[in-house]
N, CA, C and O atoms as a CHARMM CRD file, in Angstrom:
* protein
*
  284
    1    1 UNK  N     -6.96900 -29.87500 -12.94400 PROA 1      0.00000
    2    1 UNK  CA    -6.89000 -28.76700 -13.86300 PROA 1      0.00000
    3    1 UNK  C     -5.41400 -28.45900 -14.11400 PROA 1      0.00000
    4    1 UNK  O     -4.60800 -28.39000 -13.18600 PROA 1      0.00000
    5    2 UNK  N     -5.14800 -28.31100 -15.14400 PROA 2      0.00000
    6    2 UNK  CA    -3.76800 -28.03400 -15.47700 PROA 2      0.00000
    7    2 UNK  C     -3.46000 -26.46400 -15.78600 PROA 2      0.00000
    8    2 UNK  O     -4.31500 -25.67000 -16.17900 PROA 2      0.00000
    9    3 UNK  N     -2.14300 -26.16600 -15.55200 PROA 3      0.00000
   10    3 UNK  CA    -1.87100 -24.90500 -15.52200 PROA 3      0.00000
   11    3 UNK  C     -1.73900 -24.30400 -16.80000 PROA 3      0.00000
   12    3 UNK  O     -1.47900 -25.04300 -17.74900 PROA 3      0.00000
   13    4 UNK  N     -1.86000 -23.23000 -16.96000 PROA 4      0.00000
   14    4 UNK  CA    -1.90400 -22.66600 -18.35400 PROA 4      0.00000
   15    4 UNK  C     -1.52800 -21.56800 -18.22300 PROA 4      0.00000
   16    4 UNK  O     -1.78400 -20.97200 -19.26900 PROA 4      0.00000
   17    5 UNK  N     -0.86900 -20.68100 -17.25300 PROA 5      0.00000
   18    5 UNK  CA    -0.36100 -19.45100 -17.10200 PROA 5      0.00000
   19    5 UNK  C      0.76500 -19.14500 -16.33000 PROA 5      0.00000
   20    5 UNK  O      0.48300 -19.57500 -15.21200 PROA 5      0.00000
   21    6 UNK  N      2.03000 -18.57900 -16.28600 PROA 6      0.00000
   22    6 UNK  CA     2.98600 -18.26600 -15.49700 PROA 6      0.00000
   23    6 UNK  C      2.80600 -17.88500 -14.50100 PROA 6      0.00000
   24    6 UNK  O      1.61900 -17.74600 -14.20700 PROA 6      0.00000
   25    7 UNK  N      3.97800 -17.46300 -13.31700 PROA 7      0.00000
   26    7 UNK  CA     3.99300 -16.83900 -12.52500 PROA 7      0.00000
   27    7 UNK  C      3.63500 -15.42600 -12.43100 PROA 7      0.00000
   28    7 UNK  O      2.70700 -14.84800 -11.86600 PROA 7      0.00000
   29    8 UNK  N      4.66000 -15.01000 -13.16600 PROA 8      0.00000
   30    8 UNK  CA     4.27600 -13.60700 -13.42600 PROA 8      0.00000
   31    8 UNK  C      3.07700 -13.09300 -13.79300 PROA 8      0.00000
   32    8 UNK  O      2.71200 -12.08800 -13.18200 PROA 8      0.00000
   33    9 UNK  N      2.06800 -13.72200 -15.00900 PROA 9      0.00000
   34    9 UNK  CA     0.77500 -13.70100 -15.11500 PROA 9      0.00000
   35    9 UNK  C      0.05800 -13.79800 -14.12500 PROA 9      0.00000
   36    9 UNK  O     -0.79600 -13.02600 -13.68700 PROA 9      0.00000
   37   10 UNK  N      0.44600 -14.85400 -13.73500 PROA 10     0.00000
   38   10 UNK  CA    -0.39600 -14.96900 -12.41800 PROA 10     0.00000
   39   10 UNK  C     -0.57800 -14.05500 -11.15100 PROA 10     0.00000
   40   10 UNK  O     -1.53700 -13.88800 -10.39800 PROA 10     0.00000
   41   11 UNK  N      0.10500 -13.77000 -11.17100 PROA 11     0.00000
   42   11 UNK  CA     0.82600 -12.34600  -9.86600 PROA 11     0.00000
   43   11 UNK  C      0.08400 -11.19900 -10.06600 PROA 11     0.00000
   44   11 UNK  O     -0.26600 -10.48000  -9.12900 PROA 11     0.00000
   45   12 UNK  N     -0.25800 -10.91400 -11.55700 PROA 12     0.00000
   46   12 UNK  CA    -0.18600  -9.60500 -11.99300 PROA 12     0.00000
   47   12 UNK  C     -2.09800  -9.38700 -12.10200 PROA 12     0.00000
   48   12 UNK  O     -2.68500  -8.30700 -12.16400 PROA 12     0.00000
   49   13 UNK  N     -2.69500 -10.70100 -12.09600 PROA 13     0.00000
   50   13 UNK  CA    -4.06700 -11.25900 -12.60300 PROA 13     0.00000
   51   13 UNK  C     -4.96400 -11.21100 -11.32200 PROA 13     0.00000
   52   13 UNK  O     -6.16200 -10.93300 -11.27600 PROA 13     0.00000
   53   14 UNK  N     -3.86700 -11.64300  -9.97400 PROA 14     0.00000
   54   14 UNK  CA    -4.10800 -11.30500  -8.72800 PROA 14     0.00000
   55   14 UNK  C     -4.46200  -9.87500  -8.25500 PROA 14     0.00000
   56   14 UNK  O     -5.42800  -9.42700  -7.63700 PROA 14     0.00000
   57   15 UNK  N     -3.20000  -9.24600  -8.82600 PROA 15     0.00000
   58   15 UNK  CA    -3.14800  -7.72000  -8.53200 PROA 15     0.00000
   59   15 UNK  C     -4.01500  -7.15200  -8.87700 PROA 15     0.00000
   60   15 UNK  O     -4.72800  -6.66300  -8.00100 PROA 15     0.00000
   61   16 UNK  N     -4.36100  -6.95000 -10.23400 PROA 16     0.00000
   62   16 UNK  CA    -5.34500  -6.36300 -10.97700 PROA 16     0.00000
   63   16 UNK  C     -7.45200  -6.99400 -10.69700 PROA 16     0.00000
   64   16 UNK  O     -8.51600  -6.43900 -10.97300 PROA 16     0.00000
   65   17 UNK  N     -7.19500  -7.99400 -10.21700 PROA 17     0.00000
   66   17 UNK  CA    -8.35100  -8.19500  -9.97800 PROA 17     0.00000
   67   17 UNK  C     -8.46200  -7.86200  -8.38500 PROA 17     0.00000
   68   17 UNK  O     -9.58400  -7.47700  -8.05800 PROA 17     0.00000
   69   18 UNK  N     -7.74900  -7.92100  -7.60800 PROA 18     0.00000
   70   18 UNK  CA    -8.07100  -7.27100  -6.01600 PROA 18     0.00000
   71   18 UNK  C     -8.23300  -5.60600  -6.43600 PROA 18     0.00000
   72   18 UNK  O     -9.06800  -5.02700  -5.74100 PROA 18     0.00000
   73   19 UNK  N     -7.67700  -4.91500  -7.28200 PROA 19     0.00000
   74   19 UNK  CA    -7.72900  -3.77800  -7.53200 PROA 19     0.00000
   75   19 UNK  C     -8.99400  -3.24600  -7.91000 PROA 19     0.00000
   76   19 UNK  O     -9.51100  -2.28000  -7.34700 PROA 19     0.00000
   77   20 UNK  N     -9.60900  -4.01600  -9.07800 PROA 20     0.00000
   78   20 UNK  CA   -11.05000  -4.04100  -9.49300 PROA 20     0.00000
   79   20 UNK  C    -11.90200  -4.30900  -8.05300 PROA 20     0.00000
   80   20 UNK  O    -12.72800  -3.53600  -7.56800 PROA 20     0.00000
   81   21 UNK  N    -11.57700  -5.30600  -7.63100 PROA 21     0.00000
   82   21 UNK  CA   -12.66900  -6.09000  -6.48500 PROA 21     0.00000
   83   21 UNK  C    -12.68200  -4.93700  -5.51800 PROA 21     0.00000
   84   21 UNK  O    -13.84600  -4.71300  -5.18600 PROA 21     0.00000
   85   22 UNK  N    -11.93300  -4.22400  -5.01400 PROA 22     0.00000
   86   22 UNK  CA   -11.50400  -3.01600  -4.01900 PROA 22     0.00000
   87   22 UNK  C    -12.56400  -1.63200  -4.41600 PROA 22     0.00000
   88   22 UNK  O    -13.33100  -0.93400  -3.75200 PROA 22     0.00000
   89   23 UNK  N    -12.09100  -1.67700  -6.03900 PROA 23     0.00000
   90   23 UNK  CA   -12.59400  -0.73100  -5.82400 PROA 23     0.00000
   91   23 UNK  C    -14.22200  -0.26200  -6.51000 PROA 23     0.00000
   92   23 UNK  O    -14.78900   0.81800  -6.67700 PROA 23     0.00000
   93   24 UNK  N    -14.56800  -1.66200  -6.77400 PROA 24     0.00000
   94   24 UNK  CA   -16.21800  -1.65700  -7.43500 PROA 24     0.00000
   95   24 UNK  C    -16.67000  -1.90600  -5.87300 PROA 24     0.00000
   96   24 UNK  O    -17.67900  -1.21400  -5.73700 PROA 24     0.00000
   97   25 UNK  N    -16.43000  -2.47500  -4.81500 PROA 25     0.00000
   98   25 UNK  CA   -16.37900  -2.66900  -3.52400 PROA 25     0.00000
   99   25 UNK  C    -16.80600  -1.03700  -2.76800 PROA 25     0.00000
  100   25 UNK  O    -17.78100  -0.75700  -2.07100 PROA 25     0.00000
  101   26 UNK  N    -15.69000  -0.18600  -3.21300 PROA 26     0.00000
  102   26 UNK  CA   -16.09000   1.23400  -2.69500 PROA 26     0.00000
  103   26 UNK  C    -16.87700   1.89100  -3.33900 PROA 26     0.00000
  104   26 UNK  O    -17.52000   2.74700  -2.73100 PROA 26     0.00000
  105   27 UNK  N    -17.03400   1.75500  -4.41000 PROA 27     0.00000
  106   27 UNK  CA   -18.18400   2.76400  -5.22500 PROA 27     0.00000
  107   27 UNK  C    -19.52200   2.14500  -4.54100 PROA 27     0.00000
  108   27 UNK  O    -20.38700   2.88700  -4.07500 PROA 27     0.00000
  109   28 UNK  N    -19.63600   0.58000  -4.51300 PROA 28     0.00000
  110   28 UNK  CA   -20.86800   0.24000  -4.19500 PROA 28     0.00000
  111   28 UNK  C    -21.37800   0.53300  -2.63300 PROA 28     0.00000
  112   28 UNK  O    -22.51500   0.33700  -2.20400 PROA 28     0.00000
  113   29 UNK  N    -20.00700   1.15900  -1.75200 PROA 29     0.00000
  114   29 UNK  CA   -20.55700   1.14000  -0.43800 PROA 29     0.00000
  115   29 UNK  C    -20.99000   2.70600  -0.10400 PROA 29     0.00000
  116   29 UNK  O    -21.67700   3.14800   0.81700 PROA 29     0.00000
  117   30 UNK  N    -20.26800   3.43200  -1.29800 PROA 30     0.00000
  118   30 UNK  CA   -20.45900   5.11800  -1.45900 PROA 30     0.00000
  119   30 UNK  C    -21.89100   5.07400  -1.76500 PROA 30     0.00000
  120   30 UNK  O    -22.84400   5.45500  -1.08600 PROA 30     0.00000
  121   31 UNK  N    -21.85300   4.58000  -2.82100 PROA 31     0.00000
  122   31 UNK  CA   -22.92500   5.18700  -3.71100 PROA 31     0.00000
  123   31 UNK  C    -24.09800   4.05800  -4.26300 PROA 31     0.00000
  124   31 UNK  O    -24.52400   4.01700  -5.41700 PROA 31     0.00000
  125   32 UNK  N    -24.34900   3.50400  -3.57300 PROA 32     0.00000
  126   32 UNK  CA   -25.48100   2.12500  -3.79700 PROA 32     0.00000
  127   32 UNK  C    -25.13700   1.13000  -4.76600 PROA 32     0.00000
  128   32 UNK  O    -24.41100   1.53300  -5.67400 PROA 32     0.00000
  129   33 UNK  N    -25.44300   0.06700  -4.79200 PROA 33     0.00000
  130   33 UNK  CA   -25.04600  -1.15700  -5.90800 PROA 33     0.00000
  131   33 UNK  C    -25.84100  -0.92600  -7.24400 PROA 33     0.00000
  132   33 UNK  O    -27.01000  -0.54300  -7.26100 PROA 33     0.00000
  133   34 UNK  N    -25.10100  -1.19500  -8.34500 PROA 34     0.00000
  134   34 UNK  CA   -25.68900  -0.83400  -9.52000 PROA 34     0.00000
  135   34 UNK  C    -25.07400  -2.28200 -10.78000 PROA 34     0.00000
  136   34 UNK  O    -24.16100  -2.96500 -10.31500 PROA 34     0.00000
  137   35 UNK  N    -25.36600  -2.51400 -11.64500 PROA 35     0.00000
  138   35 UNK  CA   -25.12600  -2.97500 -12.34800 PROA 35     0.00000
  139   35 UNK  C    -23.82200  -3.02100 -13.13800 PROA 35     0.00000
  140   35 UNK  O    -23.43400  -4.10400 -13.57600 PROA 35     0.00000
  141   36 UNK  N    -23.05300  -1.78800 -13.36500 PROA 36     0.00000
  142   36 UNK  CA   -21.50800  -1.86600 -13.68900 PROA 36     0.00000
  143   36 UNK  C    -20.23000  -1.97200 -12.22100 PROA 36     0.00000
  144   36 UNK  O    -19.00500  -1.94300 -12.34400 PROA 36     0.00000
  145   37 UNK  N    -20.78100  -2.05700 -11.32000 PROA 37     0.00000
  146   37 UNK  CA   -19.71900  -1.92600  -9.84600 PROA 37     0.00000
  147   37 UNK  C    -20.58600  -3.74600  -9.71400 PROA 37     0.00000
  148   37 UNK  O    -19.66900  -4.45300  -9.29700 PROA 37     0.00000
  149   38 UNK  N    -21.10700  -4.11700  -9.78800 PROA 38     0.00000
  150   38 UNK  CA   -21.81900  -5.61200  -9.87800 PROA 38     0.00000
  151   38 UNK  C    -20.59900  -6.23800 -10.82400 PROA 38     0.00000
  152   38 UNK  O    -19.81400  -7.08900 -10.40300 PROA 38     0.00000
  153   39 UNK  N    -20.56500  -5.66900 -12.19700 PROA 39     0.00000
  154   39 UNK  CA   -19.97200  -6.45400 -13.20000 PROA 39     0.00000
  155   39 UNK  C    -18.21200  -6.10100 -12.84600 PROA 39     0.00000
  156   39 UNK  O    -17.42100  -6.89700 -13.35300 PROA 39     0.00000
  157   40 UNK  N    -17.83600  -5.36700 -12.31100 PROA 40     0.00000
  158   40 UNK  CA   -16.45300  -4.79500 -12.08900 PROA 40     0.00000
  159   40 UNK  C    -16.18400  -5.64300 -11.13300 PROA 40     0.00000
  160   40 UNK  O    -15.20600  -6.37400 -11.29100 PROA 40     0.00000
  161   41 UNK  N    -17.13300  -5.77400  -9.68200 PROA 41     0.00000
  162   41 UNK  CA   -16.70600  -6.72000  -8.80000 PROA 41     0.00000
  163   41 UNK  C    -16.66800  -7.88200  -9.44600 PROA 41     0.00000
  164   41 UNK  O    -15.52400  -8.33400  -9.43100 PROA 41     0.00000
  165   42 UNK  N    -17.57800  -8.69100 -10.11500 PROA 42     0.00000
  166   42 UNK  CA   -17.49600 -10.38100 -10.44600 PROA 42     0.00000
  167   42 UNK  C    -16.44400 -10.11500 -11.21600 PROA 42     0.00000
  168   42 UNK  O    -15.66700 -11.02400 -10.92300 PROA 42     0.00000
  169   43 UNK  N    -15.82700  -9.32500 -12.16300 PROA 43     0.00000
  170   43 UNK  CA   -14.91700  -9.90500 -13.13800 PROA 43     0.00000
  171   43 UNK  C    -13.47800  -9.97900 -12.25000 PROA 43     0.00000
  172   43 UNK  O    -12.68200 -10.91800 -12.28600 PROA 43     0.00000
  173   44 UNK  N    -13.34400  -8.66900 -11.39300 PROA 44     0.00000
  174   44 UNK  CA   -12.45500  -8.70600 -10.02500 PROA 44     0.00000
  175   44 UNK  C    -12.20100  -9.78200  -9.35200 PROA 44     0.00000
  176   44 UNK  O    -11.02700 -10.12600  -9.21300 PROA 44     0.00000
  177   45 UNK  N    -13.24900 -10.53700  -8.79600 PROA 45     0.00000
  178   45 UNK  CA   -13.07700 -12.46700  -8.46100 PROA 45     0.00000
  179   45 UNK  C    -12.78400 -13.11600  -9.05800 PROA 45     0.00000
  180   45 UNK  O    -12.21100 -14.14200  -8.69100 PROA 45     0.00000
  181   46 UNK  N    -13.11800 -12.73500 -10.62800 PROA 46     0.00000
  182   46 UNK  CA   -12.64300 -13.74500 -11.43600 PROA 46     0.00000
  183   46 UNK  C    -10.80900 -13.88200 -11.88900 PROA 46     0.00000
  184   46 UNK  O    -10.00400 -14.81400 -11.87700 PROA 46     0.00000
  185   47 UNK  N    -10.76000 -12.86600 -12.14700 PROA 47     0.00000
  186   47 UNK  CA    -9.20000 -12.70500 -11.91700 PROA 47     0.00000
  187   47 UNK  C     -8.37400 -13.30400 -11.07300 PROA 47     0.00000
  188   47 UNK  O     -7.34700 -13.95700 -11.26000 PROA 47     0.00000
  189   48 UNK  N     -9.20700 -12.86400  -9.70300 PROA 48     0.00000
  190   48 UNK  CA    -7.81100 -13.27300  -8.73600 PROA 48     0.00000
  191   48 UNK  C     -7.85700 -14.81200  -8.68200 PROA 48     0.00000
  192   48 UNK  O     -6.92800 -15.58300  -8.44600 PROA 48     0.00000
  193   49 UNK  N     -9.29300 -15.11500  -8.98400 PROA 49     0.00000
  194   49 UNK  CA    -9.88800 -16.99600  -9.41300 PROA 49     0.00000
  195   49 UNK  C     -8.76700 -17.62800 -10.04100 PROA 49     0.00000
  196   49 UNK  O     -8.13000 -18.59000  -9.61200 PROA 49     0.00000
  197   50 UNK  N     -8.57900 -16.94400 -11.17600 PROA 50     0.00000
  198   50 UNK  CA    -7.54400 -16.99900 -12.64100 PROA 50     0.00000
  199   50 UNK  C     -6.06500 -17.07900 -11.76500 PROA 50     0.00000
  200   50 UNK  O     -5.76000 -18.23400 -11.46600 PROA 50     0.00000
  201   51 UNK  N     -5.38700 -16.33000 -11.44700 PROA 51     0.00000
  202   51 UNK  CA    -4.20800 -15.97400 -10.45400 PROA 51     0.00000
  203   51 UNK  C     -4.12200 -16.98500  -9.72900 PROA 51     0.00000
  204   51 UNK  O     -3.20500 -17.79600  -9.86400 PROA 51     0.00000
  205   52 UNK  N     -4.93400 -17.08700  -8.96400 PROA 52     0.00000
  206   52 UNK  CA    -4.65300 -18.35900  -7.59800 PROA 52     0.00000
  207   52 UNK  C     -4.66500 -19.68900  -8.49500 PROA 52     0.00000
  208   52 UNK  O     -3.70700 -20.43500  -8.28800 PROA 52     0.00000
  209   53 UNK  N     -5.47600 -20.05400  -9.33700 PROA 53     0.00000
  210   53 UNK  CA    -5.82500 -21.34500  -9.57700 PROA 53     0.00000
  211   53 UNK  C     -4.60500 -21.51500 -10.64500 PROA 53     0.00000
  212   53 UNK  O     -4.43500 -22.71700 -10.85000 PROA 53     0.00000
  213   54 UNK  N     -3.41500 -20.45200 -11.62800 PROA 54     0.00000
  214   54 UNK  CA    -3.02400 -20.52200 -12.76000 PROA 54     0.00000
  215   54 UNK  C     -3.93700 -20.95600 -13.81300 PROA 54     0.00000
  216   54 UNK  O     -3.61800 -21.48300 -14.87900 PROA 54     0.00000
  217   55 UNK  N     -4.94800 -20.71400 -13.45000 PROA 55     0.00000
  218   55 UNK  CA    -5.83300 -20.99500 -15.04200 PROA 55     0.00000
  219   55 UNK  C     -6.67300 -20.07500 -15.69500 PROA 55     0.00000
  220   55 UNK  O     -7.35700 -19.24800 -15.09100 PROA 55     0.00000
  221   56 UNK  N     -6.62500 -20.23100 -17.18600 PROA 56     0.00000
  222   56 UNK  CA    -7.42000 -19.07500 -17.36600 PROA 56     0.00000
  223   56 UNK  C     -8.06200 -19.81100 -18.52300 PROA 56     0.00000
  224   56 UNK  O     -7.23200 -20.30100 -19.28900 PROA 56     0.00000
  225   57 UNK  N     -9.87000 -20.09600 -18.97900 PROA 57     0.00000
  226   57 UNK  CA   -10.11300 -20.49700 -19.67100 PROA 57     0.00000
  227   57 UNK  C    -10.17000 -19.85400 -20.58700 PROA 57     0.00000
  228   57 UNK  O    -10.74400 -20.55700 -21.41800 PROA 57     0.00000
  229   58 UNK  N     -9.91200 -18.80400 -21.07600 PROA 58     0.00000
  230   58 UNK  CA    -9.99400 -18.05700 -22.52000 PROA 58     0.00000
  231   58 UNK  C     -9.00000 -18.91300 -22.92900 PROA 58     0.00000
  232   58 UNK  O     -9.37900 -19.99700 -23.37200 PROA 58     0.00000
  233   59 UNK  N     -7.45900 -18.62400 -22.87700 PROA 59     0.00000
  234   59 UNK  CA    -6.64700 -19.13000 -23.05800 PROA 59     0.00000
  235   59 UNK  C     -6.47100 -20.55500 -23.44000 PROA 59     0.00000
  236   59 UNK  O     -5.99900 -20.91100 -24.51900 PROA 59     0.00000
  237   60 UNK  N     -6.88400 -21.36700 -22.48000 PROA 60     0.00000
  238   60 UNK  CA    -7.13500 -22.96900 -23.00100 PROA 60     0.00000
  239   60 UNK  C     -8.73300 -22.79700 -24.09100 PROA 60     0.00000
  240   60 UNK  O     -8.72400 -23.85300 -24.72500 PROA 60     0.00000
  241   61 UNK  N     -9.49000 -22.31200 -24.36200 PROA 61     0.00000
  242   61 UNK  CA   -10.11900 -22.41300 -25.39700 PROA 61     0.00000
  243   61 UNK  C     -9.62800 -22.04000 -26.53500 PROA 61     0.00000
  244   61 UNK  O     -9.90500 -22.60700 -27.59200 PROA 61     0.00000
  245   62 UNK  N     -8.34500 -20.40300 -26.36300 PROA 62     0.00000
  246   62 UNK  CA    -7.56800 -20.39400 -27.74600 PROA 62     0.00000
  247   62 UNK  C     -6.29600 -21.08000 -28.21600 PROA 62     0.00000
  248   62 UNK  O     -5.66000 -20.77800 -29.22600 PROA 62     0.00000
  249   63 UNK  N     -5.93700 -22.29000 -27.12900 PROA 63     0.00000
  250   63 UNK  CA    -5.33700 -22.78300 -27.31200 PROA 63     0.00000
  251   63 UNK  C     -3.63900 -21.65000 -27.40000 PROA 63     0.00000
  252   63 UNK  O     -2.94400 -21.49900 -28.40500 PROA 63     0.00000
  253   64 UNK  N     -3.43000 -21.11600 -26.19000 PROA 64     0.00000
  254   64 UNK  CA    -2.78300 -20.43100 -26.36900 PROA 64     0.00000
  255   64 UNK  C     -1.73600 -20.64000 -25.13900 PROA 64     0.00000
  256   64 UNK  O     -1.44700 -19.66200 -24.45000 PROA 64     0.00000
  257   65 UNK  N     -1.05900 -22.16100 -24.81400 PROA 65     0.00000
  258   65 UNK  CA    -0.42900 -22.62200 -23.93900 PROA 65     0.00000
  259   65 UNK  C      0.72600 -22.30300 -23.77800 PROA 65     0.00000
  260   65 UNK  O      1.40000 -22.07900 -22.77300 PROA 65     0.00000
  261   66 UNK  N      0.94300 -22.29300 -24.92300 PROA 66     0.00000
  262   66 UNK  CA     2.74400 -22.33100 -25.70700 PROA 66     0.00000
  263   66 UNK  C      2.80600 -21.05700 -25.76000 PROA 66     0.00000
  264   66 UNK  O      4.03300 -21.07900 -25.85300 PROA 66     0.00000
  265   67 UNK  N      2.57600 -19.98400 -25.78200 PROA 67     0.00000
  266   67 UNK  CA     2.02200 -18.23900 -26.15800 PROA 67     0.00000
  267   67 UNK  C      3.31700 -17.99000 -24.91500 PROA 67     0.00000
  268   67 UNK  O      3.16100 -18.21000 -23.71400 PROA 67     0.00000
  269   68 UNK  N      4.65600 -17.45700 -25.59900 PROA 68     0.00000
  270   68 UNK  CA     5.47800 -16.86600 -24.90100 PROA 68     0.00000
  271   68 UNK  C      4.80800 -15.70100 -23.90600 PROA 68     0.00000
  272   68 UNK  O      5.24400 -15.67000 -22.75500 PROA 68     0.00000
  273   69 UNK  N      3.84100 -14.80500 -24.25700 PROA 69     0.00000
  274   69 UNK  CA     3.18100 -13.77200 -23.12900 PROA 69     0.00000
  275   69 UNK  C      2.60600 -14.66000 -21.82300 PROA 69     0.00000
  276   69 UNK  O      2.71100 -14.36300 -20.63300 PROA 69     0.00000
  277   70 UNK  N      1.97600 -15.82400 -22.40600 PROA 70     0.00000
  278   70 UNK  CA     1.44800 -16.14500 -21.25500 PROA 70     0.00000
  279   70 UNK  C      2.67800 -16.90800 -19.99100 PROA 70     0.00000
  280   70 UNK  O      2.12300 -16.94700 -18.89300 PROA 70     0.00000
  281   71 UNK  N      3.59600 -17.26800 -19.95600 PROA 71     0.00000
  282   71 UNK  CA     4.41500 -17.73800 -19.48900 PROA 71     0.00000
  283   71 UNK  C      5.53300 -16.83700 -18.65600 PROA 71     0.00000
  284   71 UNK  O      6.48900 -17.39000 -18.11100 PROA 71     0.00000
């Protein structure tokens, strides 16, 4: 798999998805599992997925390699 995202992206994709994962994590241990703390956690894995691996398939489907933001 080839990389398609910077460092900095990457860092920040980490951050923000442990943040999600943390805290759909606490709502669900407060207050029972539900369907939006379900969807907050998976997209939360998916992120930090995105982060660790540098890949993000939106991006390689819009063909958006070269995309000064992403870099």
């Amino acid at each position: 798999m080839k990389r398609n995202i910077g460092t900095y992206n990457s860092m920040f994709r980490i951050a923000g998805g442990l943040t999600l994962l943390s805290y759909a994590t606490a709502k669900m241990a407060r207050e029972g599992t539900s369907g939006a703390q379900l969807g907050l956690a998976f997209l939360g894995a998916q992120k930090v997925g995105e982060g660790v691996t540098y890949y993000c398939p939106v991006a390689d489907a819009l063909n958006l390699e070269s995309s000064k933001f992403l870099k």
